[in-house]
KOLVEXZA-751105 format. One record per residue: residue in three letters; x, y, z of N, C-alpha, C in turn; residue number from 0. Coordinates in Angstrom, 2 decimals, decimal comma, always signed. Example, Ala and Ser with C-alpha at 12.3 -4.5 7.8 and 13.67 -1.06 7.14 Angstrom:
ALA|+13,19|-5,69|+7,80|+12,30|-4,50|+7,80|+13,20|-3,30|+7,80|0
SER|+12,85|-2,25|+7,08|+13,67|-1,06|+7,14|+12,90|+0,03|+7,87|1
//
This chain:
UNK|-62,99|-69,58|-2,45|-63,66|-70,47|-1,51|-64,98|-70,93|-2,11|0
UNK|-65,16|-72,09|-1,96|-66,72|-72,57|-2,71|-67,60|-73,28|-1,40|1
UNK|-68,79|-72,89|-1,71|-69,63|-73,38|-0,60|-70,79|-74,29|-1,11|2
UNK|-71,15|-75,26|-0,22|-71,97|-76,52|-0,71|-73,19|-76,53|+0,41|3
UNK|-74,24|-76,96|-0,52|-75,30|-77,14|+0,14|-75,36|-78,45|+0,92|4
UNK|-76,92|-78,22|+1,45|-77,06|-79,38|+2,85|-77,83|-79,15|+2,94|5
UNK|-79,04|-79,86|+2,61|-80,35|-80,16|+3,59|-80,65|-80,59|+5,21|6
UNK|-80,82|-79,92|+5,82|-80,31|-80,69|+7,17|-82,12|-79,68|+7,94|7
UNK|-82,32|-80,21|+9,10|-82,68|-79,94|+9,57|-82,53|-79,06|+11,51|8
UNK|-82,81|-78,61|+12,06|-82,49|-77,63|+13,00|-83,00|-78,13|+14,14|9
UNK|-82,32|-78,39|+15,41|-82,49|-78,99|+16,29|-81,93|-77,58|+17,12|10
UNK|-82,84|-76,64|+17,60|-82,38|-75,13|+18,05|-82,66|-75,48|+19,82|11
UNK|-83,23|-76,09|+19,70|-84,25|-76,10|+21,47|-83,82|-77,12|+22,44|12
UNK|-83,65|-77,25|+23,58|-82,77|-77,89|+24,15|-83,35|-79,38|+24,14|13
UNK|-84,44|-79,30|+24,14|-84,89|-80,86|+24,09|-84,61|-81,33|+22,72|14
UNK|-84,63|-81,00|+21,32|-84,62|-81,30|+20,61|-82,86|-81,17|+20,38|15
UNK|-82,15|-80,83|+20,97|-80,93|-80,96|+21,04|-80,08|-82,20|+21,74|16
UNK|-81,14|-82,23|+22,78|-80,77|-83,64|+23,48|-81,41|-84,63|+23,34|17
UNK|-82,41|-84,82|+22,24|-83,05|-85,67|+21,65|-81,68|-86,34|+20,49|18
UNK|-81,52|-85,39|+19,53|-80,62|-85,46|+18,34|-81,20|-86,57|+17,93|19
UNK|-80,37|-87,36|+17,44|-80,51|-88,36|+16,47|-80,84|-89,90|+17,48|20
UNK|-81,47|-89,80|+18,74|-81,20|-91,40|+19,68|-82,44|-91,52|+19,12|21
UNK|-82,63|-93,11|+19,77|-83,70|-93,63|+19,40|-84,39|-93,58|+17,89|22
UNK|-83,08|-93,76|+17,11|-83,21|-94,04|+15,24|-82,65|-95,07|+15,21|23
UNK|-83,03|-95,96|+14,50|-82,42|-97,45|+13,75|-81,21|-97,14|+13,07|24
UNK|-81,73|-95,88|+11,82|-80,80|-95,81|+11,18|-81,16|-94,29|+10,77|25
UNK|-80,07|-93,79|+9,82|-80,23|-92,29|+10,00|-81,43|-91,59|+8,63|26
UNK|-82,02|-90,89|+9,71|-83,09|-90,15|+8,69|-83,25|-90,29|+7,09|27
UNK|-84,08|-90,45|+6,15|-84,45|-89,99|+5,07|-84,33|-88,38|+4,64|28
UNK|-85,30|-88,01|+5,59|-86,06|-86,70|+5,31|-84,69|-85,34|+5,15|29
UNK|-83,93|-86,06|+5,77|-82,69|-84,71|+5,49|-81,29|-85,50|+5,63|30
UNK|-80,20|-84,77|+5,55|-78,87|-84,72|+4,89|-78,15|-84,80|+6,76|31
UNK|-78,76|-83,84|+7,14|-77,66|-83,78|+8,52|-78,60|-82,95|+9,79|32
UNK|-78,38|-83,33|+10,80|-78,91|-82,46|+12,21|-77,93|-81,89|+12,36|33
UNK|-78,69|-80,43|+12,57|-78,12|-79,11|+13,05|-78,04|-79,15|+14,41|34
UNK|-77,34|-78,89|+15,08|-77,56|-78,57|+16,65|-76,54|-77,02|+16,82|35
UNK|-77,38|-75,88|+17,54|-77,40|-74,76|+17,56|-78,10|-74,08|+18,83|36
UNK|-77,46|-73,91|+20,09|-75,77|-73,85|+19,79|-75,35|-75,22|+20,26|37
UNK|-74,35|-75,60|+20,11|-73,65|-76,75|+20,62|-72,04|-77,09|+20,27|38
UNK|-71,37|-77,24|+21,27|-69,39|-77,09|+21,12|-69,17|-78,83|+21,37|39
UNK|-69,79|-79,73|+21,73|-69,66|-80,92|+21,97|-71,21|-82,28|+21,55|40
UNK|-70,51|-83,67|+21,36|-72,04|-84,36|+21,16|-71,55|-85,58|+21,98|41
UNK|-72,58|-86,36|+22,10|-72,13|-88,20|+22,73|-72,78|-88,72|+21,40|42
UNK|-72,26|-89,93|+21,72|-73,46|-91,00|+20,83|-74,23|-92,18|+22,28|43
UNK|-73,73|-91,90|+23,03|-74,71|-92,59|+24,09|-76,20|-92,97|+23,43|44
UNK|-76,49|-94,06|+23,30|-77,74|-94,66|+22,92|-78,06|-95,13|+21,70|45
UNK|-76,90|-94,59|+20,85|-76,54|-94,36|+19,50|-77,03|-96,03|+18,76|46
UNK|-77,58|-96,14|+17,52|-77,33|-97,27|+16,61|-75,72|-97,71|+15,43|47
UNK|-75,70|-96,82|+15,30|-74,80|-96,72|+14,33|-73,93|-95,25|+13,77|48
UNK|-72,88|-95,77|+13,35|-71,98|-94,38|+13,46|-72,07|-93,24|+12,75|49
UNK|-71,87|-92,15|+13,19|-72,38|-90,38|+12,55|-70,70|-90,01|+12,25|50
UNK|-70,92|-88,74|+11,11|-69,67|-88,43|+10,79|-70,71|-86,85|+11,64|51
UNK|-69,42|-86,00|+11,91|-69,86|-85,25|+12,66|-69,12|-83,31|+11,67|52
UNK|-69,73|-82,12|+12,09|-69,05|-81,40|+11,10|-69,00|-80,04|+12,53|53
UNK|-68,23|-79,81|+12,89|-68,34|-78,64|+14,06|-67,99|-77,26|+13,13|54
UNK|-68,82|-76,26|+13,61|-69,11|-75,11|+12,83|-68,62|-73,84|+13,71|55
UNK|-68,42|-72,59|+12,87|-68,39|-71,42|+14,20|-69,27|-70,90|+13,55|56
UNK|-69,63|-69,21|+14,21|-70,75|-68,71|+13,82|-70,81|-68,09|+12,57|57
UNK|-69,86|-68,65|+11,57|-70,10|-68,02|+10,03|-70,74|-69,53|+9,39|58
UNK|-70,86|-70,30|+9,52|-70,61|-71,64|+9,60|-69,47|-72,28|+8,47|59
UNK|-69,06|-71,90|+8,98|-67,71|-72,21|+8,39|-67,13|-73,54|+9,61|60
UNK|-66,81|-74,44|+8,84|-66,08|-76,04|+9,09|-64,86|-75,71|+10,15|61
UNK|-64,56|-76,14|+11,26|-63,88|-75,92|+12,22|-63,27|-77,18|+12,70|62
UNK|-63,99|-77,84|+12,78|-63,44|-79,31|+12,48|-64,16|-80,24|+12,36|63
UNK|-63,80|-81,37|+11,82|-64,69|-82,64|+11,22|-64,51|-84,02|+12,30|64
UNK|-65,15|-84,49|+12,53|-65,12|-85,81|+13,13|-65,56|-87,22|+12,24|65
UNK|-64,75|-88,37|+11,88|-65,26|-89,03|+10,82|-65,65|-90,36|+11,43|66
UNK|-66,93|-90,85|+11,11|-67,66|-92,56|+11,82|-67,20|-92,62|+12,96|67
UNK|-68,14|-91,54|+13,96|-68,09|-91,83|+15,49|-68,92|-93,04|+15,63|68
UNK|-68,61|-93,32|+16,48|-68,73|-94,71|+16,84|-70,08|-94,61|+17,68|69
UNK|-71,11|-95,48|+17,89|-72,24|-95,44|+19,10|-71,35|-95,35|+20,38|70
UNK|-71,78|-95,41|+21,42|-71,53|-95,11|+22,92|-70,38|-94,39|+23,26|71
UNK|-69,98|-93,75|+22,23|-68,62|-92,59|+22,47|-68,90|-91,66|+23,49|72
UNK|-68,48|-91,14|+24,52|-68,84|-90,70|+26,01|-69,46|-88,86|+25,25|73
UNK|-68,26|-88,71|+24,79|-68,33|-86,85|+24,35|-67,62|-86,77|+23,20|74
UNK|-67,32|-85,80|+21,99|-66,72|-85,21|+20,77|-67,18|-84,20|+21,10|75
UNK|-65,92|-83,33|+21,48|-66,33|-81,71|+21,18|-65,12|-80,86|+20,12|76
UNK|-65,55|-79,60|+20,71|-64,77|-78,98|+19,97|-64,91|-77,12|+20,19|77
UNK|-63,88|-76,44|+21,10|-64,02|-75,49|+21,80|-64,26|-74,17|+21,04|78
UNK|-64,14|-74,56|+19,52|-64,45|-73,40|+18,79|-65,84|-73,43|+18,44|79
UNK|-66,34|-74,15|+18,31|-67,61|-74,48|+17,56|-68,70|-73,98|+18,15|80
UNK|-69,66|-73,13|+17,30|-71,12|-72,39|+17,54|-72,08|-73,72|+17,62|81
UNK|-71,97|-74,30|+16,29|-72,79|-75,59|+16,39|-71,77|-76,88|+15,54|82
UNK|-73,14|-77,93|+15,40|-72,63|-79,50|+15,44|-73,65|-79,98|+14,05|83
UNK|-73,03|-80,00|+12,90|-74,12|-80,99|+12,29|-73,83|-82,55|+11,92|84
UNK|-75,01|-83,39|+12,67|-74,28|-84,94|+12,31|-75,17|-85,53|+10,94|85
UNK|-74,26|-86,16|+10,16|-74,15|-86,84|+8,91|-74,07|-88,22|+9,16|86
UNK|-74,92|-89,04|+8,32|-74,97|-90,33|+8,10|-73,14|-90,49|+7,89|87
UNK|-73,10|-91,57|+8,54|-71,57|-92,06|+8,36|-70,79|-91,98|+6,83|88
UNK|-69,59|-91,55|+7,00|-69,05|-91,83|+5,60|-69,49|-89,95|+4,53|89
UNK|-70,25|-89,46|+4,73|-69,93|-88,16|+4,05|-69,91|-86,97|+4,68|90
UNK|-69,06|-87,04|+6,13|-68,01|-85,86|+5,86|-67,26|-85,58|+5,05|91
UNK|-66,88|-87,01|+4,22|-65,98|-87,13|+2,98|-66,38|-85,63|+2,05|92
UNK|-67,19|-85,62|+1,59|-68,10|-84,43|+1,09|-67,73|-83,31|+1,08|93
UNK|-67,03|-82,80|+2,17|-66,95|-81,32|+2,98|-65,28|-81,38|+3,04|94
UNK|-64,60|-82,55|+3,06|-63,51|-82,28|+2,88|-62,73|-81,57|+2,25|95
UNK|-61,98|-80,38|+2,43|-61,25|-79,72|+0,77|-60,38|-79,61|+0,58|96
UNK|-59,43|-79,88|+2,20|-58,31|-79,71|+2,28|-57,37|-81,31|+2,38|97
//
């Protein structure tokens, strides 16, 4: 098994969880992906443009991937998942292995 890094940043606190990524033009510089912890589901309600999405359990180990969600998508969840990290569109490709 090989494991890959990620700069991402940590969105642990509920406001900053339900903040996530709204009210961005476009997706961050400063890091690779938002962490959200804990979290089993996301919207893009308010959204600019589309997130690839990576649902985690608590090893963080990949549970399932969501690829260029779309803005105003209602919910994406996923009943296994500890947390949620969203990626600029297009590199979940990245994490793919299978």
């Amino acid at each position: 098994m090989s494991a890959l890094s990620l700069k991402v940043k940590r969105a642990g606190s509920f406001w900053s969880r339900a903040r996530g990524l709204l009210n961005t033009k476009r997706f961050p510089r400063e890091f690779e992906g938002l962490y959200l912890e804990p979290c089993r589901a996301v919207h893009t309600l308010g959204m600019r443009y589309d997130i690839d999405l990576l649902f985690l359990d608590k090893n963080l180990r990949i549970v399932k991937i969501a690829k260029r969600v779309a803005p105003q998508c209602f919910s994406i969840a996923c009943e296994d998942a500890y947390g949620v990290i969203e990626l600029k569109a297009g590199k979940a490709c990245d994490f793919w292995l299978g």
